[in-house]
PDBQT receptor file of N, H, CA, C and O in Angstrom, charges set to zero:
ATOM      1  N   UNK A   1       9.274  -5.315   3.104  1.00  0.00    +0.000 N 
ATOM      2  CA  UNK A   1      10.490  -4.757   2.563  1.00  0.00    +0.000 C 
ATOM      3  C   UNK A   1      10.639  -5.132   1.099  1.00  0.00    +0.000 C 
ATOM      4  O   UNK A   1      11.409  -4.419   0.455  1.00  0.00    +0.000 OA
ATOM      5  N   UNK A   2      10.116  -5.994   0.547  1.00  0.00    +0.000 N 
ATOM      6  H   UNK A   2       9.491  -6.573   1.070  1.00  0.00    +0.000 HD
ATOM      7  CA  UNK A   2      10.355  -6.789  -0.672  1.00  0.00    +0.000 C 
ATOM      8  C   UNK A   2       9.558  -6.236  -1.476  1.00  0.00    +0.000 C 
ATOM      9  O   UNK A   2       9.859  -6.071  -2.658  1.00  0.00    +0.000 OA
ATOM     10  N   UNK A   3       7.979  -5.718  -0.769  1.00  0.00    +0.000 N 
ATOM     11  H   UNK A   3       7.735  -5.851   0.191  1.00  0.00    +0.000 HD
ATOM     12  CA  UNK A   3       7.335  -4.717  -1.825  1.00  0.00    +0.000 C 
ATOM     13  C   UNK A   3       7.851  -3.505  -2.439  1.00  0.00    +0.000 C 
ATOM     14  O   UNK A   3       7.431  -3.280  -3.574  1.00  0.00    +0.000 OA
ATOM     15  N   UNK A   4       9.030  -2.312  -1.715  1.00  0.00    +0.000 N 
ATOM     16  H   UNK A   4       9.371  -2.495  -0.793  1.00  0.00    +0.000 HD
ATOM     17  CA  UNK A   4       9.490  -1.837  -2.269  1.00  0.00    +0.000 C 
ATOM     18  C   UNK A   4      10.847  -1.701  -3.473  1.00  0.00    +0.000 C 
ATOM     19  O   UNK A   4      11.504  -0.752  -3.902  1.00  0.00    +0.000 OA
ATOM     20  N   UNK A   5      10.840  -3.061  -3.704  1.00  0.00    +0.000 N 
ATOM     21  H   UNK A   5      10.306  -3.832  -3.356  1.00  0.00    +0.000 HD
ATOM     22  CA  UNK A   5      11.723  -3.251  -4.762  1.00  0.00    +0.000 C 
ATOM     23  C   UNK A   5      10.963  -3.169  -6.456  1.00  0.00    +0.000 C 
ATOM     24  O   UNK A   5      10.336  -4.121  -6.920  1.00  0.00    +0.000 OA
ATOM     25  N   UNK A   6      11.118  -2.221  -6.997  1.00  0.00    +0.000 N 
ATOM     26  H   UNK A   6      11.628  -1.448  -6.620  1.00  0.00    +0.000 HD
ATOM     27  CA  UNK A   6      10.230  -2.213  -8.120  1.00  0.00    +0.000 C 
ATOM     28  C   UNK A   6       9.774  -3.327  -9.018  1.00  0.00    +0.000 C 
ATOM     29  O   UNK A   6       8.716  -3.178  -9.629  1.00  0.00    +0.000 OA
ATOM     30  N   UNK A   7      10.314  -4.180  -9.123  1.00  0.00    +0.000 N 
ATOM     31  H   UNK A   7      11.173  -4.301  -8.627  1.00  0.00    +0.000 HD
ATOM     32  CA  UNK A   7      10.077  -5.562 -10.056  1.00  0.00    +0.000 C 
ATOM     33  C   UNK A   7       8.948  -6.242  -9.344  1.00  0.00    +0.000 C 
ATOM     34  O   UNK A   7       8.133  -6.874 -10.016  1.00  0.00    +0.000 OA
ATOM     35  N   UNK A   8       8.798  -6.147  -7.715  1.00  0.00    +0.000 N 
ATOM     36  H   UNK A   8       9.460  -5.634  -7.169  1.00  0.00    +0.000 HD
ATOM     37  CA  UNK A   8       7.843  -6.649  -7.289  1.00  0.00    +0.000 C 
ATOM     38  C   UNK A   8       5.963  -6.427  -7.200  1.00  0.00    +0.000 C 
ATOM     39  O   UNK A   8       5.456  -5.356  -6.866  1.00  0.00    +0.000 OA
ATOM     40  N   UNK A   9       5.439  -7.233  -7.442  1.00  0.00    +0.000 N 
ATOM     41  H   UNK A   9       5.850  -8.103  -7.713  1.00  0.00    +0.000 HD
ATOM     42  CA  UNK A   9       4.055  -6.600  -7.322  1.00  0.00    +0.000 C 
ATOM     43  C   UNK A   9       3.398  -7.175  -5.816  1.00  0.00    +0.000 C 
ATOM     44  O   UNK A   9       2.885  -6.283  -5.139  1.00  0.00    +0.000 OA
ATOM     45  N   UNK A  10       3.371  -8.263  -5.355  1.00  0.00    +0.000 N 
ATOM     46  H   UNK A  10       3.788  -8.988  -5.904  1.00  0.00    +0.000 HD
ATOM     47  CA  UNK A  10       3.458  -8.999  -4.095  1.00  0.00    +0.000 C 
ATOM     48  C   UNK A  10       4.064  -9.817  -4.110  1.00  0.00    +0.000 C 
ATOM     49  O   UNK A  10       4.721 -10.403  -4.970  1.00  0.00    +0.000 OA
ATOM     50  N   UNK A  11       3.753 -10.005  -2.403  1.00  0.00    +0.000 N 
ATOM     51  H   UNK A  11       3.219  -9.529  -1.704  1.00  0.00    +0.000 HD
ATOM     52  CA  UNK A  11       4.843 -11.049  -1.580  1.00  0.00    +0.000 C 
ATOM     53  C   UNK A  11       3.593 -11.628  -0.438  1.00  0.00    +0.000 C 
ATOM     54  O   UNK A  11       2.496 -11.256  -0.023  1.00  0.00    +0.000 OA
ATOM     55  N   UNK A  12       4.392 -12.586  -0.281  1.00  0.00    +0.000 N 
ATOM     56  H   UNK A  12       5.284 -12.888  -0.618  1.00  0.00    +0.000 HD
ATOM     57  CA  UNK A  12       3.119 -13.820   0.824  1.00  0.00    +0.000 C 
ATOM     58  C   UNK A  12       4.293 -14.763   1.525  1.00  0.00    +0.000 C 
ATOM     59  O   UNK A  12       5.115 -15.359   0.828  1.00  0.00    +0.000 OA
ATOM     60  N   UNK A  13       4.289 -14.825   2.711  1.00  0.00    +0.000 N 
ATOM     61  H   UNK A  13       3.621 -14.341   3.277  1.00  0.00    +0.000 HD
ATOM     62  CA  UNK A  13       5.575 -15.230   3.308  1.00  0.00    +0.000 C 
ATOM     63  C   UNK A  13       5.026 -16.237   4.602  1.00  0.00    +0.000 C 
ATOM     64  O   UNK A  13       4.460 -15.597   5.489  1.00  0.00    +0.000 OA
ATOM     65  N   UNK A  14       5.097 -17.384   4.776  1.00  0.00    +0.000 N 
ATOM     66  H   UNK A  14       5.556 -17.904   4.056  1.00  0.00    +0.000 HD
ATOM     67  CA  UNK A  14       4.729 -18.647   5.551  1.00  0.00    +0.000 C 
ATOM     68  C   UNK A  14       5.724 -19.194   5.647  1.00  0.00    +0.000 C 
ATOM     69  O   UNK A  14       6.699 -19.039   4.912  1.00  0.00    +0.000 OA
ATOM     70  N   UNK A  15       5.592 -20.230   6.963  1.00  0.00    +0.000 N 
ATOM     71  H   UNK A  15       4.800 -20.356   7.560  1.00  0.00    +0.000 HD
ATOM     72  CA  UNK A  15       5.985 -21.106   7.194  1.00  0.00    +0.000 C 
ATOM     73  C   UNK A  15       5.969 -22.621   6.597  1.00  0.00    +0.000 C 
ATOM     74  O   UNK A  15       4.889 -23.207   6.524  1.00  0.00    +0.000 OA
ATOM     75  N   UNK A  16       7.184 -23.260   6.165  1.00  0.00    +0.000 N 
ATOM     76  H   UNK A  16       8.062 -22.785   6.225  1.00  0.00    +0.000 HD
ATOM     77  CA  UNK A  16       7.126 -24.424   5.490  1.00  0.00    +0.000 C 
ATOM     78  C   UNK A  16       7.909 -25.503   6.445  1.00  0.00    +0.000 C 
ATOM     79  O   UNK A  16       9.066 -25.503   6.864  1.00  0.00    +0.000 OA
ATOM     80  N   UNK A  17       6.821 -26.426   6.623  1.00  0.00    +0.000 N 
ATOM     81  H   UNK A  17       5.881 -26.426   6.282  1.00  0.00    +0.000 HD
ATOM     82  CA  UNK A  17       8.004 -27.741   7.158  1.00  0.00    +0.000 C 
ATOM     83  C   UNK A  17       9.297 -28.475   6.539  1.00  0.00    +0.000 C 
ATOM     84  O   UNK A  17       9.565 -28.903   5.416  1.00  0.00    +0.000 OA
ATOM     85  N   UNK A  18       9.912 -28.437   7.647  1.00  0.00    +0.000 N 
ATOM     86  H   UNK A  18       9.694 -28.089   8.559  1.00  0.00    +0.000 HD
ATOM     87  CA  UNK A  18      11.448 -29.104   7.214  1.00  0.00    +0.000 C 
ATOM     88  C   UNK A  18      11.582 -30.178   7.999  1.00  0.00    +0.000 C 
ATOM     89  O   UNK A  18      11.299 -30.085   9.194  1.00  0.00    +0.000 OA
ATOM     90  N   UNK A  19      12.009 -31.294   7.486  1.00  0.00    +0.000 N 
ATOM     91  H   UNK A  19      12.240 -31.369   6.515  1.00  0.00    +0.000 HD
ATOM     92  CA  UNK A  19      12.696 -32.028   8.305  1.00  0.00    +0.000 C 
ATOM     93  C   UNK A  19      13.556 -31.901   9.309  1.00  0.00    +0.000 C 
ATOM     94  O   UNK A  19      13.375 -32.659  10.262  1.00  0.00    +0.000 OA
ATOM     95  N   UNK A  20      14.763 -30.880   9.377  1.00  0.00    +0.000 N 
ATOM     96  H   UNK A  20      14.910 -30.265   8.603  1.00  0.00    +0.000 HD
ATOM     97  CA  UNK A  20      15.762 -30.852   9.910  1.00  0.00    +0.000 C 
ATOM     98  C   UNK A  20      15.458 -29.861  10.945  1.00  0.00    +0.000 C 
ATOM     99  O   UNK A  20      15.905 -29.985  12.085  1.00  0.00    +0.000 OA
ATOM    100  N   UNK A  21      14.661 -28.813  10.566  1.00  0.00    +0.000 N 
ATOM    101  H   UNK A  21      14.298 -28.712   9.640  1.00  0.00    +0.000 HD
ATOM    102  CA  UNK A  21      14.367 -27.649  11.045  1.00  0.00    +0.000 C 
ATOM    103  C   UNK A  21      13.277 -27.224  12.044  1.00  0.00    +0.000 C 
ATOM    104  O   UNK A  21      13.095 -26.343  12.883  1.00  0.00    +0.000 OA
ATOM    105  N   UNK A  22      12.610 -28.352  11.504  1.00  0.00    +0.000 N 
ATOM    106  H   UNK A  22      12.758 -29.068  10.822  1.00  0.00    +0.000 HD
ATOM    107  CA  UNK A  22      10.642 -28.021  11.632  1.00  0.00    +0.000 C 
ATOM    108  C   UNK A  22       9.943 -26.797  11.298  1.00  0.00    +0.000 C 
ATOM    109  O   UNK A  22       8.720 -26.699  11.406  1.00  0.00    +0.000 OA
ATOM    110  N   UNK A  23      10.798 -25.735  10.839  1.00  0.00    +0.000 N 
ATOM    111  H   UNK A  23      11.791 -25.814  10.751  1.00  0.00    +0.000 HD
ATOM    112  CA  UNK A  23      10.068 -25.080   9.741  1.00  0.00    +0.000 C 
ATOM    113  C   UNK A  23      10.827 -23.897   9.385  1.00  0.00    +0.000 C 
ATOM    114  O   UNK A  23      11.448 -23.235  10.217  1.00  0.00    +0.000 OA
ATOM    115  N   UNK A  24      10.772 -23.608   8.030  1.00  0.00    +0.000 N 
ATOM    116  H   UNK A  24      10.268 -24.146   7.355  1.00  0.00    +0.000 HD
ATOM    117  CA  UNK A  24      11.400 -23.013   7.464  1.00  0.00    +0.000 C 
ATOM    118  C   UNK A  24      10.644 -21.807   6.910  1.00  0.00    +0.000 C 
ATOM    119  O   UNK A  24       9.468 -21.956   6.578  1.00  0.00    +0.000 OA
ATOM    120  N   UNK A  25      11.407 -20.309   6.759  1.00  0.00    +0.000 N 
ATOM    121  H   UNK A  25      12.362 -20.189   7.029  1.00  0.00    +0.000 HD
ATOM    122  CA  UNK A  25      10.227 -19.643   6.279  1.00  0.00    +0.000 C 
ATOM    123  C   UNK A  25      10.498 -19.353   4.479  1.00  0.00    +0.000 C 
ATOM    124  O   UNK A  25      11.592 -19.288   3.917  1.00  0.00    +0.000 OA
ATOM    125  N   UNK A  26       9.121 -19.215   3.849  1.00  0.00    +0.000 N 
ATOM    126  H   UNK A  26       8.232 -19.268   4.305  1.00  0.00    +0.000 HD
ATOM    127  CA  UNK A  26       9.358 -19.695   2.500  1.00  0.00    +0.000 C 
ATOM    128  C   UNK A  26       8.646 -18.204   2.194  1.00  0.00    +0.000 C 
ATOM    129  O   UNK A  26       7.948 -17.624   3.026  1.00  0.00    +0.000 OA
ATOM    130  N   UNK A  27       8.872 -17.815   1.181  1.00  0.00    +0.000 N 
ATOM    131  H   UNK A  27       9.439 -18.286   0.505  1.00  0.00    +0.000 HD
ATOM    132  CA  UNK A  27       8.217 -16.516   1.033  1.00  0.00    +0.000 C 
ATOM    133  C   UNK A  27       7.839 -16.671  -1.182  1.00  0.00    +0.000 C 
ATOM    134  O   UNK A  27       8.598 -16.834  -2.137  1.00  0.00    +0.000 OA
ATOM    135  N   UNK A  28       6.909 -16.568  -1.106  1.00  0.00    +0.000 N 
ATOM    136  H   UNK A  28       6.292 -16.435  -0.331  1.00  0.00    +0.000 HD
ATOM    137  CA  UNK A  28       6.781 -16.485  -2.555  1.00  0.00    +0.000 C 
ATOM    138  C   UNK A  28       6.313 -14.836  -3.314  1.00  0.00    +0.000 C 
ATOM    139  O   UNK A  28       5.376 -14.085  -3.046  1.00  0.00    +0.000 OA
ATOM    140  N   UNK A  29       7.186 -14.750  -4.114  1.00  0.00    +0.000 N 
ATOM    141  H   UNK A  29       7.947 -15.360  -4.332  1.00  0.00    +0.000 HD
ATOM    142  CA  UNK A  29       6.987 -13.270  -4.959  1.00  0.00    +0.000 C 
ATOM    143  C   UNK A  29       6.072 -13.433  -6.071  1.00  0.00    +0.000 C 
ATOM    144  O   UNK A  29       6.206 -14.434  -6.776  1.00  0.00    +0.000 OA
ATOM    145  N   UNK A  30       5.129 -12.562  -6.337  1.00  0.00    +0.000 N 
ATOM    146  H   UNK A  30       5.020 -11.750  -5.765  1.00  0.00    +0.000 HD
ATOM    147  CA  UNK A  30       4.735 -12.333  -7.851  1.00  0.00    +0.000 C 
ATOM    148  C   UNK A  30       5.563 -11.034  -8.082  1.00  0.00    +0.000 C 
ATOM    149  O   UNK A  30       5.795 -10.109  -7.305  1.00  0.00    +0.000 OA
ATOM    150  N   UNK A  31       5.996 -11.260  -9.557  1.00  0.00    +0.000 N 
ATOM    151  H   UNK A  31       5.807 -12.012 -10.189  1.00  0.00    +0.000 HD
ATOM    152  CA  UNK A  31       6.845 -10.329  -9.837  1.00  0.00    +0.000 C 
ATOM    153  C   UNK A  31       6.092  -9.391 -11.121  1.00  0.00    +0.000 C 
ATOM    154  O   UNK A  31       5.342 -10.169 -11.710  1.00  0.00    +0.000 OA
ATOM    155  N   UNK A  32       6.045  -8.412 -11.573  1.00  0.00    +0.000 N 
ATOM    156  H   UNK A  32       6.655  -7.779 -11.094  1.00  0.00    +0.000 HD
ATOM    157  CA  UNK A  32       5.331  -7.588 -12.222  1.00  0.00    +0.000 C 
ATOM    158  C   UNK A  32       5.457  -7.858 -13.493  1.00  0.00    +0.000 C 
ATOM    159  O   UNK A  32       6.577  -8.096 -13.946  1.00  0.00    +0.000 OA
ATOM    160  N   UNK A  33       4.131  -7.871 -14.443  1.00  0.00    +0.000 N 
ATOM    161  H   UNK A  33       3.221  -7.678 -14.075  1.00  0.00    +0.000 HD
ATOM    162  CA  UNK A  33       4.581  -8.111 -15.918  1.00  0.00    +0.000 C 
ATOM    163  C   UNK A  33       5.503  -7.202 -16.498  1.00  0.00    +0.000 C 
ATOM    164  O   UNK A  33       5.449  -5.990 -16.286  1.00  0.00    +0.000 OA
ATOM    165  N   UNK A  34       6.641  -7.938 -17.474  1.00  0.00    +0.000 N 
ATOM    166  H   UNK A  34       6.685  -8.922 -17.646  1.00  0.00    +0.000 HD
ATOM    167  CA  UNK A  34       7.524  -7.295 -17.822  1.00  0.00    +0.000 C 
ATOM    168  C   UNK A  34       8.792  -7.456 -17.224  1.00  0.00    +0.000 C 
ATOM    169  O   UNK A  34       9.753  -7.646 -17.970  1.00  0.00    +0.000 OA
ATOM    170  N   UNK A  35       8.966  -7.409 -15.912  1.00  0.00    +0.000 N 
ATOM    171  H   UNK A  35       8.185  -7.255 -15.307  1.00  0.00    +0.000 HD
ATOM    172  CA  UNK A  35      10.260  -7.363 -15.572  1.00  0.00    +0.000 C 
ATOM    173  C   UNK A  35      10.991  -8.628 -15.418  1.00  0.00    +0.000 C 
ATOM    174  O   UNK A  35      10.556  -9.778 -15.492  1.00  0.00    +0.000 OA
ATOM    175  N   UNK A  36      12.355  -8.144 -15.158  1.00  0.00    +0.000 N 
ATOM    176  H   UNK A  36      12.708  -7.210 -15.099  1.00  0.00    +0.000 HD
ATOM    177  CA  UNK A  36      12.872  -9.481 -15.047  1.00  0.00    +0.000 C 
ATOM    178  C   UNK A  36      13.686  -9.327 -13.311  1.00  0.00    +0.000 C 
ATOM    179  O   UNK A  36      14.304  -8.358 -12.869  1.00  0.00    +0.000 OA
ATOM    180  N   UNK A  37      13.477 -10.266 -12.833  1.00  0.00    +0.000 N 
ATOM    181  H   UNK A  37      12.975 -11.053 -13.192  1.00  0.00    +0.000 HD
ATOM    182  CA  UNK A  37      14.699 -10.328 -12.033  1.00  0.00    +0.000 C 
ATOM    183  C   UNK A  37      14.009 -11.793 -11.502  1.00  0.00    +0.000 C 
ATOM    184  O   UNK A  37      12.873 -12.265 -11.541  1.00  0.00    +0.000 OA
ATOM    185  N   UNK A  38      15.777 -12.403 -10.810  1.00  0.00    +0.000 N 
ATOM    186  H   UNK A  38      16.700 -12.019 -10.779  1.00  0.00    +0.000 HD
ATOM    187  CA  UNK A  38      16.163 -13.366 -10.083  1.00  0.00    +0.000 C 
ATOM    188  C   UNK A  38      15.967 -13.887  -8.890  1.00  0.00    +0.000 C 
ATOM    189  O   UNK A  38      15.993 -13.173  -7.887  1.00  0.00    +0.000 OA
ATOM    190  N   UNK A  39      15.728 -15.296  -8.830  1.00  0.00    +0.000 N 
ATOM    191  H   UNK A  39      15.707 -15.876  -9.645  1.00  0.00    +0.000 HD
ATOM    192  CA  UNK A  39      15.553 -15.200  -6.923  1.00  0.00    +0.000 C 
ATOM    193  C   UNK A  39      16.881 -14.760  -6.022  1.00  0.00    +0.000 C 
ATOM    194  O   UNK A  39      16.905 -14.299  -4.880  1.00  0.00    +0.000 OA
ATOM    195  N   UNK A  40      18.217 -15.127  -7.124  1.00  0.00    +0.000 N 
ATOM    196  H   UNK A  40      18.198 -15.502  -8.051  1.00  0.00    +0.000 HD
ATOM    197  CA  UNK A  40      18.839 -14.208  -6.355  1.00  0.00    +0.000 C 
ATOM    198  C   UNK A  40      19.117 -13.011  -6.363  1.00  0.00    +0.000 C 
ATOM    199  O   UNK A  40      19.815 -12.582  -5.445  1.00  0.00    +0.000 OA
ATOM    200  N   UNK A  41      18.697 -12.202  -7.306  1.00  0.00    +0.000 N 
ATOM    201  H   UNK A  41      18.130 -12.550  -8.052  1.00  0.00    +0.000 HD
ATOM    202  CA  UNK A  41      18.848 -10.722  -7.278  1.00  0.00    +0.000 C 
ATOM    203  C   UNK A  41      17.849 -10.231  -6.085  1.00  0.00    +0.000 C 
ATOM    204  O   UNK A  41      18.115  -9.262  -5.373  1.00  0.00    +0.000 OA
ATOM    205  N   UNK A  42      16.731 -10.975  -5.960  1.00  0.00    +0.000 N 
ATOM    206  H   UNK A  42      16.515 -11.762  -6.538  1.00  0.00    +0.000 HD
ATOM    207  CA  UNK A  42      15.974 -10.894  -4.378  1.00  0.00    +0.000 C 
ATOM    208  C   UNK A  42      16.522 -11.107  -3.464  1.00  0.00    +0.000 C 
ATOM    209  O   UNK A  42      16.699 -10.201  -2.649  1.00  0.00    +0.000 OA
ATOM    210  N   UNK A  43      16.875 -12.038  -3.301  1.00  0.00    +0.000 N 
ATOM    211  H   UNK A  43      16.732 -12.774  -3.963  1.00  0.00    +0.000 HD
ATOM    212  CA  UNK A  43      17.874 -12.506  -1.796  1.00  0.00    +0.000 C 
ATOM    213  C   UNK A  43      19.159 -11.776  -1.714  1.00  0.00    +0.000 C 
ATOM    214  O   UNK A  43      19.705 -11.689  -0.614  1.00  0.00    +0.000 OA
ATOM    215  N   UNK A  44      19.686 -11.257  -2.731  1.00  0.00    +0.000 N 
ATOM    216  H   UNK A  44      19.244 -11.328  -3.625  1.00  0.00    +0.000 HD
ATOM    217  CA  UNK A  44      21.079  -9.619  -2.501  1.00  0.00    +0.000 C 
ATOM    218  C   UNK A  44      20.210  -8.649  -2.324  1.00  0.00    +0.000 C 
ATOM    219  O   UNK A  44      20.879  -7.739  -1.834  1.00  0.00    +0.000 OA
ATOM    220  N   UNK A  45      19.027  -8.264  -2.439  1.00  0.00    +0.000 N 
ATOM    221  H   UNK A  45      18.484  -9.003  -2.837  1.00  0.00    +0.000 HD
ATOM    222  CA  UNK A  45      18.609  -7.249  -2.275  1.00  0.00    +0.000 C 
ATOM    223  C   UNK A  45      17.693  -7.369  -0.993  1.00  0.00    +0.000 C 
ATOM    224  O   UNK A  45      17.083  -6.340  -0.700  1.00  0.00    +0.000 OA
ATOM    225  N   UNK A  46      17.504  -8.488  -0.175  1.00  0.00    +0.000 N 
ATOM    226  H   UNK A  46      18.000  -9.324  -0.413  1.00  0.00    +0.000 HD
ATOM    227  CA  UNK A  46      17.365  -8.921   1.039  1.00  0.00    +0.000 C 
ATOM    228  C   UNK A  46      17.860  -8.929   1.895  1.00  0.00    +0.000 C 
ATOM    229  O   UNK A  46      17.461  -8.546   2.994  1.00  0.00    +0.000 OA
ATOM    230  N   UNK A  47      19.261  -9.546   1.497  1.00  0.00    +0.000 N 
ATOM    231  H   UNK A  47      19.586  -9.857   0.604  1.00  0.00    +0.000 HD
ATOM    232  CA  UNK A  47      20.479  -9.504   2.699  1.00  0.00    +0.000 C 
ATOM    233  C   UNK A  47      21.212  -8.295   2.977  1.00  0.00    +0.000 C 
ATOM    234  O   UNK A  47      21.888  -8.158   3.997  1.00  0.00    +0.000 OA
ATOM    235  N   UNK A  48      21.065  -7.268   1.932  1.00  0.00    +0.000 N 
ATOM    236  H   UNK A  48      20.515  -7.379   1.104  1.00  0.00    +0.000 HD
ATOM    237  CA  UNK A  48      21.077  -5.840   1.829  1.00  0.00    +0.000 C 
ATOM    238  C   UNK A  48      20.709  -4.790   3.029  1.00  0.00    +0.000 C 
ATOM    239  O   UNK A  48      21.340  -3.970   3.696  1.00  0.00    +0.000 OA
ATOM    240  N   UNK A  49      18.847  -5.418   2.926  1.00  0.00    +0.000 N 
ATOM    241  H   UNK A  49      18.335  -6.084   2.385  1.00  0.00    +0.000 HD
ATOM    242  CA  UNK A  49      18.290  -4.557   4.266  1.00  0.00    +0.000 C 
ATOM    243  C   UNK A  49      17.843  -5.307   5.440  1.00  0.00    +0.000 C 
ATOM    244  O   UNK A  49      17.176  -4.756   6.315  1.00  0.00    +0.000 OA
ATOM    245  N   UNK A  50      18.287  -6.930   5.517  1.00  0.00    +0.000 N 
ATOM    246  H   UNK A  50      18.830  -7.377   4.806  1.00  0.00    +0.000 HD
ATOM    247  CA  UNK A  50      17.304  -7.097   6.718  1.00  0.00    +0.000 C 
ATOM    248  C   UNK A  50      18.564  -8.114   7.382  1.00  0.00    +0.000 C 
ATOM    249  O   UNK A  50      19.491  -8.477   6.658  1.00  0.00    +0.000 OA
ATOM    250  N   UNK A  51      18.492  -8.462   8.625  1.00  0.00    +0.000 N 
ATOM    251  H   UNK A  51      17.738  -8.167   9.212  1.00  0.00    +0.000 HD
ATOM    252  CA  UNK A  51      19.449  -8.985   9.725  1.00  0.00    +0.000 C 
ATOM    253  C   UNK A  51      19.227 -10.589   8.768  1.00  0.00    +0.000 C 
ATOM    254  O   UNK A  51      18.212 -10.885   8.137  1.00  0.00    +0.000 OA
ATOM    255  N   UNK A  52      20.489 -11.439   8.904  1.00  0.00    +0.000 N 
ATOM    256  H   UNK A  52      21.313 -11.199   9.417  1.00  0.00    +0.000 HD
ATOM    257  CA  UNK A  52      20.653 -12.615   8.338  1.00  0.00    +0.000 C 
ATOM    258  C   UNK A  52      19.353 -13.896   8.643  1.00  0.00    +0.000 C 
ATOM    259  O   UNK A  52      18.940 -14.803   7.920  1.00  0.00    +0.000 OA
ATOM    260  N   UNK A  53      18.974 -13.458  10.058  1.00  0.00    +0.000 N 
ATOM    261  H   UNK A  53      19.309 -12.722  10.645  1.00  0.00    +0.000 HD
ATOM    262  CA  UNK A  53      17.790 -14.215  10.583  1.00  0.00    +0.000 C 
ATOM    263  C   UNK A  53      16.784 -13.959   9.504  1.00  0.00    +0.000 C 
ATOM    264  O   UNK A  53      15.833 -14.628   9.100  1.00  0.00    +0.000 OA
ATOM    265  N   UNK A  54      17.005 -13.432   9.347  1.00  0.00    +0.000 N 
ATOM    266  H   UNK A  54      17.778 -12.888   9.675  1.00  0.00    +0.000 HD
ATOM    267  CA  UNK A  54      15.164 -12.498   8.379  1.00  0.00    +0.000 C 
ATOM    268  C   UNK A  54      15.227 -12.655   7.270  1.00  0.00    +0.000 C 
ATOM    269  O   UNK A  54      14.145 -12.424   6.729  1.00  0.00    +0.000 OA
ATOM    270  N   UNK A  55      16.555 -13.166   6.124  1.00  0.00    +0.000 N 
ATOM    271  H   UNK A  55      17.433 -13.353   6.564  1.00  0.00    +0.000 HD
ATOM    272  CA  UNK A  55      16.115 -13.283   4.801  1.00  0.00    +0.000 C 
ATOM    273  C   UNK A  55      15.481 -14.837   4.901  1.00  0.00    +0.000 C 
ATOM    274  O   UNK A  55      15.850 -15.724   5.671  1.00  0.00    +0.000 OA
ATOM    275  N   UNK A  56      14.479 -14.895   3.951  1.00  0.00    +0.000 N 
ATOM    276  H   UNK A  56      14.180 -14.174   3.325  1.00  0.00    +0.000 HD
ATOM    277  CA  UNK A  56      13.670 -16.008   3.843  1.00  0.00    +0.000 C 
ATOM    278  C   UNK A  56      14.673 -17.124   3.457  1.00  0.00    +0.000 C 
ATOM    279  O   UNK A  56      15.405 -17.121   2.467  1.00  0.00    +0.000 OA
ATOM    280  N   UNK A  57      14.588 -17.989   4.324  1.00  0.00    +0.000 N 
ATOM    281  H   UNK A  57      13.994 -17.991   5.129  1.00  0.00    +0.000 HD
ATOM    282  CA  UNK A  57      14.824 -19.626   3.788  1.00  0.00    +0.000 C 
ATOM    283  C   UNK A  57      14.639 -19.980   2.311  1.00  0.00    +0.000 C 
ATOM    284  O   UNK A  57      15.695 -20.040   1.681  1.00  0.00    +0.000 OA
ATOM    285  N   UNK A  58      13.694 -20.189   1.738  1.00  0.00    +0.000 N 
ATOM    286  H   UNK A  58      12.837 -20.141   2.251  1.00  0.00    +0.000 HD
ATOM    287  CA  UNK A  58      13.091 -20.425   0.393  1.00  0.00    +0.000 C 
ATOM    288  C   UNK A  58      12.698 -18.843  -0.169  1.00  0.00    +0.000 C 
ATOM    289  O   UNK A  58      12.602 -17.857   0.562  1.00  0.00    +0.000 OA
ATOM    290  N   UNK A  59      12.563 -18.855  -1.172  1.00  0.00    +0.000 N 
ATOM    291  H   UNK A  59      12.641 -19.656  -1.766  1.00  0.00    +0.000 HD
ATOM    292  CA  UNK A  59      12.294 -17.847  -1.895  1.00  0.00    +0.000 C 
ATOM    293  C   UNK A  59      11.800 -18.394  -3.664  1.00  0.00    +0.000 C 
ATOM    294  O   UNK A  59      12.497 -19.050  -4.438  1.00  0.00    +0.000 OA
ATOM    295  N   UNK A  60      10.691 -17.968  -3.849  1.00  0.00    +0.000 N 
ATOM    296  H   UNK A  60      10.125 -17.435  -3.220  1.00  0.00    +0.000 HD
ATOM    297  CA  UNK A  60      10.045 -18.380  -5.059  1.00  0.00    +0.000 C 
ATOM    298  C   UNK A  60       9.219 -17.341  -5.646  1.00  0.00    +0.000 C 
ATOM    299  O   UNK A  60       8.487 -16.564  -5.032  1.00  0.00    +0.000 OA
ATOM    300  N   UNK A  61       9.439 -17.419  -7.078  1.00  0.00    +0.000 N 
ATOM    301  H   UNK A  61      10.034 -18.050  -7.576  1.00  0.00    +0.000 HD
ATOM    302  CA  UNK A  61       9.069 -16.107  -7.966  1.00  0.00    +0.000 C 
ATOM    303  C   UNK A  61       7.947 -16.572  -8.288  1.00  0.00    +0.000 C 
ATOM    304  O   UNK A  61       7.876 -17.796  -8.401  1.00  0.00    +0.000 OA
ATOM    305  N   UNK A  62       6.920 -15.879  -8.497  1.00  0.00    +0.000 N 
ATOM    306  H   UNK A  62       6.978 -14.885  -8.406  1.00  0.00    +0.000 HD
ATOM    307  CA  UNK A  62       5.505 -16.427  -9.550  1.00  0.00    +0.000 C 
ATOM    308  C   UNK A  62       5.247 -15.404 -10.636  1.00  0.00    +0.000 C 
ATOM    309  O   UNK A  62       4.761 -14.308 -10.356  1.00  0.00    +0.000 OA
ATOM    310  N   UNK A  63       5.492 -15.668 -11.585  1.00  0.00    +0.000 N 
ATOM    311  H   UNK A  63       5.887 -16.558 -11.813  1.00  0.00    +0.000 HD
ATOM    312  CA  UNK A  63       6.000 -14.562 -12.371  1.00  0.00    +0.000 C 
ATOM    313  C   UNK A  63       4.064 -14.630 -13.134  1.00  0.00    +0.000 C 
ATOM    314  O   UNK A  63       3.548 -15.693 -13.477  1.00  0.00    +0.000 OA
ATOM    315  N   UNK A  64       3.230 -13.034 -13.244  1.00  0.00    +0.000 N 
ATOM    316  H   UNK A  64       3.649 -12.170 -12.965  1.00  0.00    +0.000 HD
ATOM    317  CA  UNK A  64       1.953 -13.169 -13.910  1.00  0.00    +0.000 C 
ATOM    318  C   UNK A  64       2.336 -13.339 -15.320  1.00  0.00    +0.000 C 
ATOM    319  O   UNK A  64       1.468 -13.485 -16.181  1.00  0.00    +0.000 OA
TER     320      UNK A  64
C-alpha cells in the first residue's frame, strides 16, 4: 500500500524485537530522489487506508 504513494520508491517491512511486546513491526521506506515527505505524513497516509492493527509500529525513511 505504501508503494503507491508517489514519494515512495520502496518499502521492506519486518519484525523488530520489543521488550514489552516481543515484536514489533518496523517497516523502513526509501523515499525517491527529490521528494520530500515525513514519517508522519506516511503514517496519515497509512492510517488513511489500512485497519489500526496494520499501520507499522516503527516507521523509518531512507532517503537515496
Amino acid at each position: 500500500m505504501l508503494l503507491a504513494h508517489p514519494a515512495v520508491a520502496a518499502v521492506s517491512t519486518t519484525g523488530t524485537p520489543d521488550d514489552y511486546l516481543g515484536e514489533v513491526v518496523t517497516t523502513v521506506v526509501r523515499v525517491k530522489s527529490g521528494n520530500r515527505v515525513s514519517e508522519e505524513d506516511l503514517r496519515a497516509y497509512c492510517r488513511q487506508r489500512l485497519s489500526p492493527l496494520k499501520v507499522p509500529d516503527v516507521l523509518r525513511l531512507d532517503r537515496a
